[in-house]
TORROVO-694507 format. One record per residue (C-alpha): residue in three letters; x, y, z. Coordinates in steps of 0.1 Angstrom, whole numbers, padded with zeros to 4 digits, always signed. Example, Ala and Ser with C-alpha at 12.3 -4.5 7.8 and 13.67 -1.06 7.14 Angstrom:
BEGIN
ALA+0123-0045+0078
SER+0137-0011+0071
END
This chain:
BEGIN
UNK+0190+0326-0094
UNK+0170+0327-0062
UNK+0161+0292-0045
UNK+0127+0296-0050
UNK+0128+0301-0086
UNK+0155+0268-0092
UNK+0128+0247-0069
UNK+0096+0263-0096
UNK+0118+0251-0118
UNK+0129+0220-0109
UNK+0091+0206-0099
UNK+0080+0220-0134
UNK+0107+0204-0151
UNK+0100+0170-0130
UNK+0065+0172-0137
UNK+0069+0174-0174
UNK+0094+0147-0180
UNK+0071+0124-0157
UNK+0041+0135-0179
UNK+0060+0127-0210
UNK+0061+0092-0206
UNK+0094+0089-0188
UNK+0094+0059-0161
UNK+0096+0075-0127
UNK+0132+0059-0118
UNK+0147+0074-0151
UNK+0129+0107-0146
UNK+0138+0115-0116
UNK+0174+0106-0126
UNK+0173+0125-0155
UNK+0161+0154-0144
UNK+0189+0153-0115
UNK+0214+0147-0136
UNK+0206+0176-0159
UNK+0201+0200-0125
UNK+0239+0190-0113
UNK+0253+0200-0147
UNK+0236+0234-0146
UNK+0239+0243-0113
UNK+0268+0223-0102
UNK+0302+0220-0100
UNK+0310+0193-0128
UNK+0332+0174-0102
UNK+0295+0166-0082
UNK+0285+0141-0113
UNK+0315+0119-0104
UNK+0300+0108-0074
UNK+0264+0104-0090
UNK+0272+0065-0092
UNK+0285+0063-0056
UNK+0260+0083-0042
UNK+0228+0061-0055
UNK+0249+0029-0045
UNK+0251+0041-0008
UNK+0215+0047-0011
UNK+0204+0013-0024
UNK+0228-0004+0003
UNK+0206+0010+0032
UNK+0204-0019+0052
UNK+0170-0021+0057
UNK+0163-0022+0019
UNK+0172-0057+0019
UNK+0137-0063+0033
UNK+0117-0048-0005
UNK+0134-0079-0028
UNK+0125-0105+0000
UNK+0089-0092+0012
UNK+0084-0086-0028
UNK+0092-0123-0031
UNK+0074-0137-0010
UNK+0038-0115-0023
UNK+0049-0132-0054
UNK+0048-0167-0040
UNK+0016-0165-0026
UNK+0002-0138-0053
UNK+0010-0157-0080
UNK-0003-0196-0066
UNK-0039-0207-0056
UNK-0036-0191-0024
UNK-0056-0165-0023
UNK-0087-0182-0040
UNK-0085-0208-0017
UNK-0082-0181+0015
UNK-0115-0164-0002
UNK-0133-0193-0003
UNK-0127-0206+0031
UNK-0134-0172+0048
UNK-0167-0171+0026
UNK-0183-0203+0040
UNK-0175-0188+0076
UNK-0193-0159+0068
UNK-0216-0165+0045
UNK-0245-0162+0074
UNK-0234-0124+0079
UNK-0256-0100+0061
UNK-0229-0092+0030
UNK-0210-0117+0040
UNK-0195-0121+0005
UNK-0183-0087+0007
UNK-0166-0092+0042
UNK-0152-0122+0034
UNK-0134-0099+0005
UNK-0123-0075+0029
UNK-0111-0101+0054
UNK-0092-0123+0025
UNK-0077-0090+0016
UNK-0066-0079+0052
UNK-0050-0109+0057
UNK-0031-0113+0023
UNK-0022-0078+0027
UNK-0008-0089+0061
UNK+0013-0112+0044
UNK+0022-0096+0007
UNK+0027-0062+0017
UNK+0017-0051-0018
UNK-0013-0033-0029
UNK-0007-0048-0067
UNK-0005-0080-0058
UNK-0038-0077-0028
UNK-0059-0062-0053
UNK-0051-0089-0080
UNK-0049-0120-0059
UNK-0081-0117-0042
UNK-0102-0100-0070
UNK-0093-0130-0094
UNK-0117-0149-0072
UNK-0136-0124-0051
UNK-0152-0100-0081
UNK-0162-0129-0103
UNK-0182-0145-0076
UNK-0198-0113-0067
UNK-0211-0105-0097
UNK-0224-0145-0100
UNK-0242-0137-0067
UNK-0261-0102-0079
UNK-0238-0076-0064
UNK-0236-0048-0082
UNK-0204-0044-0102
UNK-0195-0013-0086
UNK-0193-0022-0055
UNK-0177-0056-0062
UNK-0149-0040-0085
UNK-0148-0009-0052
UNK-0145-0035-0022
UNK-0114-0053-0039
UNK-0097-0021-0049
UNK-0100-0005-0013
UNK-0093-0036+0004
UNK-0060-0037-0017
UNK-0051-0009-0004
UNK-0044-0024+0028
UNK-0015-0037+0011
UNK+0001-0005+0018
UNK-0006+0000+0052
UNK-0004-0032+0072
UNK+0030-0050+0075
UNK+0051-0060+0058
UNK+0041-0027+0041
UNK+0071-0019+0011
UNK+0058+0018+0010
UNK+0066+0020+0052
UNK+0096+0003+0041
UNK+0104+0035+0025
UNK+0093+0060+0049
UNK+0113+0041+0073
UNK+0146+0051+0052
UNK+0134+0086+0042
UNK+0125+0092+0077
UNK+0153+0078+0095
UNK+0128+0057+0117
UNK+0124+0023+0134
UNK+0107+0003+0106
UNK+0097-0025+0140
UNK+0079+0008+0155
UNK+0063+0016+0120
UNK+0053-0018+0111
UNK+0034-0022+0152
UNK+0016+0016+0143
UNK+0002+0007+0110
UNK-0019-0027+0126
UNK-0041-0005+0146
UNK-0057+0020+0118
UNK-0055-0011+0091
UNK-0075-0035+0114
UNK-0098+0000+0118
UNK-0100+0007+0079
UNK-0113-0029+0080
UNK-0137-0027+0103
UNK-0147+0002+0090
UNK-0149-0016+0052
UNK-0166-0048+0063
UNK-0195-0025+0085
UNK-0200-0011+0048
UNK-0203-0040+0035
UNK-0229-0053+0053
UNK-0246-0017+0050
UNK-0247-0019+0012
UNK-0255-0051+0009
UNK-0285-0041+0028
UNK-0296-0017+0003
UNK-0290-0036-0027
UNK-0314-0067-0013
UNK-0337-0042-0002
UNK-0337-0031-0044
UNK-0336-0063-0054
UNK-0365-0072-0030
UNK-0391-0041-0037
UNK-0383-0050-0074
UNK-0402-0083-0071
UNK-0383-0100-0096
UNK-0357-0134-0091
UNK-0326-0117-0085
UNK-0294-0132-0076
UNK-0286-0117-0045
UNK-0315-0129-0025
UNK-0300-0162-0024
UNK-0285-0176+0004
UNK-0261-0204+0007
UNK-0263-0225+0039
UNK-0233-0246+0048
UNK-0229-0273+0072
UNK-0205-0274+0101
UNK-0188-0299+0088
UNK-0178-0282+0051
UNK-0169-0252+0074
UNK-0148-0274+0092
UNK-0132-0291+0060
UNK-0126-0251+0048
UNK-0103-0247+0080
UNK-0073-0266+0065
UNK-0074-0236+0040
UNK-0069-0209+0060
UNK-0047-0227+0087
UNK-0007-0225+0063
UNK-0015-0185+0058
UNK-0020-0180+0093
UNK+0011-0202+0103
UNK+0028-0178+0079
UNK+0014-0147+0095
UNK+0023-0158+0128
UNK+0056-0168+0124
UNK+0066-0138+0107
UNK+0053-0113+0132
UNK+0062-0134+0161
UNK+0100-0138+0146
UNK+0098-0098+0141
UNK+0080-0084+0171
UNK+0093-0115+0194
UNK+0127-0096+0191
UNK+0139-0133+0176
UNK+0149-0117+0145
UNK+0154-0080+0128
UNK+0136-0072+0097
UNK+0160-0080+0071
UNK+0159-0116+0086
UNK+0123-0116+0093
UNK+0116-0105+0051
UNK+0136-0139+0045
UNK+0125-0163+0069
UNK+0088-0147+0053
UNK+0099-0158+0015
UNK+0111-0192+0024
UNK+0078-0200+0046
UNK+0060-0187+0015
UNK+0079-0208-0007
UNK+0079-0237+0015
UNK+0038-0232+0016
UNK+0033-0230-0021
UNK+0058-0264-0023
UNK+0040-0285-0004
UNK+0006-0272-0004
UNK+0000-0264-0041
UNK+0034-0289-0054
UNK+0043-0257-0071
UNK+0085-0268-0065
UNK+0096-0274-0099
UNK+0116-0247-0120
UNK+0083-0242-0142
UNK+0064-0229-0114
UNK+0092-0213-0098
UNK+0102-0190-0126
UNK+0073-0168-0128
UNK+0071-0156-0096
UNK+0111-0157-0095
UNK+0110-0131-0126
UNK+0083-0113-0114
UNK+0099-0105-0082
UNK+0128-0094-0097
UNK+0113-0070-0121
UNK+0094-0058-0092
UNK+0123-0054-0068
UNK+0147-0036-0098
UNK+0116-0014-0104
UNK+0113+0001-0064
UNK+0152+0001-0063
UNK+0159+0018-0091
UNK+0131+0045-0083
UNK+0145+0043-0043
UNK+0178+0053-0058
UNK+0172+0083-0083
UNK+0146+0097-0058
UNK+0174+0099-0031
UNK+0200+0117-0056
UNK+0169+0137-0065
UNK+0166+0148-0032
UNK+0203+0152-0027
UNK+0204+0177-0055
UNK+0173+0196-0039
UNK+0192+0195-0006
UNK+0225+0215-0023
UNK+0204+0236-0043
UNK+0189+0242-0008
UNK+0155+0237-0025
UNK+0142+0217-0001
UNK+0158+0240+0028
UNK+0145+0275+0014
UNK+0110+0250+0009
UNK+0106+0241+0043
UNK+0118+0277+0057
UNK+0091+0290+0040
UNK+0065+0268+0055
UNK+0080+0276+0091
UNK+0077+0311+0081
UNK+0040+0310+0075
UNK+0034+0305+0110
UNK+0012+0283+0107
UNK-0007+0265+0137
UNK+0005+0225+0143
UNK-0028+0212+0130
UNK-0030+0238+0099
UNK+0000+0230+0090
UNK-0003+0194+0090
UNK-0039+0198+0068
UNK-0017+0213+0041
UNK+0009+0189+0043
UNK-0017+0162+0035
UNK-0038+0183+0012
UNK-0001+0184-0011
UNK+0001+0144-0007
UNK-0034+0139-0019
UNK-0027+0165-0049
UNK+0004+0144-0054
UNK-0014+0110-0055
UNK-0034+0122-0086
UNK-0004+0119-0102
UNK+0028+0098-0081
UNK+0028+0062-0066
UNK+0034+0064-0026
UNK+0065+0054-0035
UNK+0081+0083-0050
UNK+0059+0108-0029
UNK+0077+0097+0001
UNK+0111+0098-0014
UNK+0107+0135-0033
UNK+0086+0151-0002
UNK+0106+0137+0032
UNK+0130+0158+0027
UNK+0109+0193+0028
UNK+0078+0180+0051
UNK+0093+0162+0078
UNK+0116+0192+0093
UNK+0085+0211+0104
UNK+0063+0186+0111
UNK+0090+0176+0138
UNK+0099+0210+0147
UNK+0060+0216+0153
UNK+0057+0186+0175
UNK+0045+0157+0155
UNK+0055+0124+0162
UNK+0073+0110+0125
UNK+0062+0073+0133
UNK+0024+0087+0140
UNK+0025+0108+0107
UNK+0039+0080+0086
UNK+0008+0063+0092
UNK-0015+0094+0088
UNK+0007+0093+0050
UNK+0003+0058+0042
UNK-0035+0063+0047
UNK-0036+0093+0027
UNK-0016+0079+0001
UNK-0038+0046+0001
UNK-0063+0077-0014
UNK-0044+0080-0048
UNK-0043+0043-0051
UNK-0082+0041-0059
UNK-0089+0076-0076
UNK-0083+0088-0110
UNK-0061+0096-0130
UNK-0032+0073-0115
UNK-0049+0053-0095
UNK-0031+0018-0096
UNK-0056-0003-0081
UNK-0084+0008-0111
UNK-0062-0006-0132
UNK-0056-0039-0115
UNK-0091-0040-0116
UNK-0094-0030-0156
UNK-0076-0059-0161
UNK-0088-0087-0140
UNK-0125-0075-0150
UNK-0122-0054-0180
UNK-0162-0058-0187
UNK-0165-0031-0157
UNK-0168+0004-0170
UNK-0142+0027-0155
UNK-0169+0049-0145
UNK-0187+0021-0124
UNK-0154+0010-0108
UNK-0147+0045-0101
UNK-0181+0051-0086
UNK-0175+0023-0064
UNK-0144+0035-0047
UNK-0153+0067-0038
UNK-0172+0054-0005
UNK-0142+0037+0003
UNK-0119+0071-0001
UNK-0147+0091+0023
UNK-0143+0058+0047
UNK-0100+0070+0046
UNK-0108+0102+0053
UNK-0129+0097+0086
UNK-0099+0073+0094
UNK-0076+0099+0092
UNK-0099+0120+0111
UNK-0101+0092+0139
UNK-0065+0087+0139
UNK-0055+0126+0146
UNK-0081+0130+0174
UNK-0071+0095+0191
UNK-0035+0091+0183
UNK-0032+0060+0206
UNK-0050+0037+0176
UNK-0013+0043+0157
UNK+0006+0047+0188
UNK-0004+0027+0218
UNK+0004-0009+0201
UNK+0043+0008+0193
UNK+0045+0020+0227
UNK+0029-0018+0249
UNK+0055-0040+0228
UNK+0088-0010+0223
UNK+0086+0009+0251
END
């Protein structure tokens, strides 16, 4: 049996089992597993458990349990209302300045979480609710929390660059300085939104010559914005001293994920008196789950990929791409076209881990710079986060506002997903907005 016809196979058995239900870690194992006995020597599923555990005790995997616990810490507490609410009477003089105080409270918590999940949720526990109370239209409320998650992805301590880092073979200090550039772009780029939609929704509310929320304004005095400061300042003390022990060269990322957890801890003790085992055990258990979760799916993704490698699946795969001859540019457009075709379907997650191996061999061998791309990725995938049918964030946002028809949260994103894609255009005509920052502080 030919390469090509084992690789149809093997996608179309994958995709099956994943539709059926099967959770993505025991899928991809499964299917693997199954693969190796038909097409392998028995001998190879001797070394199945040894193989995953040399995965899994990649070095720089230490960082997902610690970065995952300390998004917990700070998910899971007061904290993110309380950074909403301060950035909201600092901007509440900005046209929309409800909406960018969403997109700011979400760019930093994503700064510090490095989970879209836990962005998403956090912030739209507060930020949708008071939207709505304030006359913005659920659609947009429910899409400005669900793209600003997203962020969660892209800026460090990003998880998913965590994972391209490994699949890549790539310096995760290098990824983490490329991804600030186009995140602190995408949020620009959401905030000037925004303002812009805000501006067309008082300008309804207005013609309609009825009392309407929106067209109320708060005014604050200089000293509650000064009483609001205290609020913001622990978060920003935890941002700094993460990225300064990380990009200082004071620490390597392993370290940096757990001086991270124990700041977050520390901030959540003394801030919010959240120290005692009842408060601790939530966040404790969900960061566990969370952690087993990624490292279970890191593992079974790498022996998948190890039985596509000896089935030469992903070789014959990526032969046949070179063999299109293909221009650089085309070549990359269908790459991405097959990750957003994949996000209708896969988290960002598992896309890295099944595709590295087939896509990354002629992207380098045509020139790209894997660092660069990883970012291009991460702001693709950010795509399938906020469209149907997987689209994690629309859940998160089902459930913190489940009086929000799917159709208007869905409605609402979509701007946001045409906002990614002029990103991505941005990004591959200026490639110093990913690059230059690596380049100043690495060399």
């Amino acid at each position: 049996m030919s390469p090509l016809v084992i690789g149809l196979l093997y996608g179309g058995v994958t995709l099956v089992v994943l539709f059926a239900g099967v959770p993505i870690a025991f899928a991809l194992g499964a299917v693997a597993v199954a693969f190796m006995i038909g097409f392998m020597p028995l001998a190879s599923l001797g070394t199945v458990a040894q193989n995953v555990y040399q995965e899994i005790a990649n070095i720089t995997l230490l960082t997902i349990p610690l970065f995952v616990l300390k998004g917990a810490a700070i998910g899971r507490s007061r904290a993110g209302a309380d950074l909403y609410n301060a950035l909201y009477v600092w901007l509440n003089r900005v046209p929309g300045g409800l909406g960018v105080a969403n997109v700011v409270a979400c760019t930093l918590f994503a700064a510090m979480a490095g989970s879209s999940a836990a962005t998403c949720s956090a912030i739209g526990s507060a930020g949708i609710p008071e939207m709505r109370r304030r006359g913005y239209s659920p659609g947009f409320a429910a899409g400005i929390i669900a793209a600003g998650g997203t962020l969660g992805i892209l800026l460090p301590p990003s998880i998913t660059m965590i994972l391209y880092a490994v699949a890549a073979e790539q310096s995760l200090g290098r990824l983490f300085l490329a991804g600030l550039g186009p995140g602190l772009l995408l949020s620009g780029m959401f905030a000037v939104y925004a303002v812009l939609r805000f501006r067309k929704e008082y300008r309804d509310a207005a013609t309609a010559g009825v009392e309407h929320p929106i067209l109320r304004r708060d005014s604050y005095t200089m000293a509650q914005r000064m009483s609001a400061l205290p609020r913001i300042l622990p978060f920003l003390i935890l941002l700094l001293g993460v990225m300064g022990a990380l990009y200082g060269g004071f620490a390597s990322p392993g370290e940096t994920a757990g001086l991270g957890s124990v700041l977050a801890l520390a901030l959540i003790a003394i801030i919010y008196g959240a120290w005692r085992y009842s408060d601790l055990r939530p966040l404790l258990v969900a960061s566990v789950r969370e952690s087993t979760m990624l490292l279970m799916i890191v593992g079974m993704s790498l022996l998948y990929s190890m039985v596509m490698s000896y089935l030469h699946i992903s070789q014959s795969a990526a032969e046949w791409i070179v063999a299109g001859h293909l221009s650089p540019w085309l070549l990359l457009m269908a790459i991405l076209l097959m990750v957003v075709v994949l996000g209708f379907f896969l988290p960002p997650a598992s896309i890295i881990l099944m595709t590295a191996p087939i896509i990354l061999p002629p992207l380098r061998n045509a020139g790209f710079d894997l660092i660069w791309f990883g970012v291009v990725m991460t702001i693709v995938m950010e795509m399938g986060l906020i469209h149907p049918p997987v689209g994690l964030n629309l859940f998160v946002i089902g459930n913190i506002a489940p009086d929000i028809p799917f159709r208007d949260v869905m409605w609402g994103t979509l701007p946001f997903v045409g906002i990614m894609i002029i990103a991505v255009a941005l990004i591959c005509f200026f490639p110093g907005i990913a690059m230059l920052l690596p380049k100043v502080v690495m060399g």
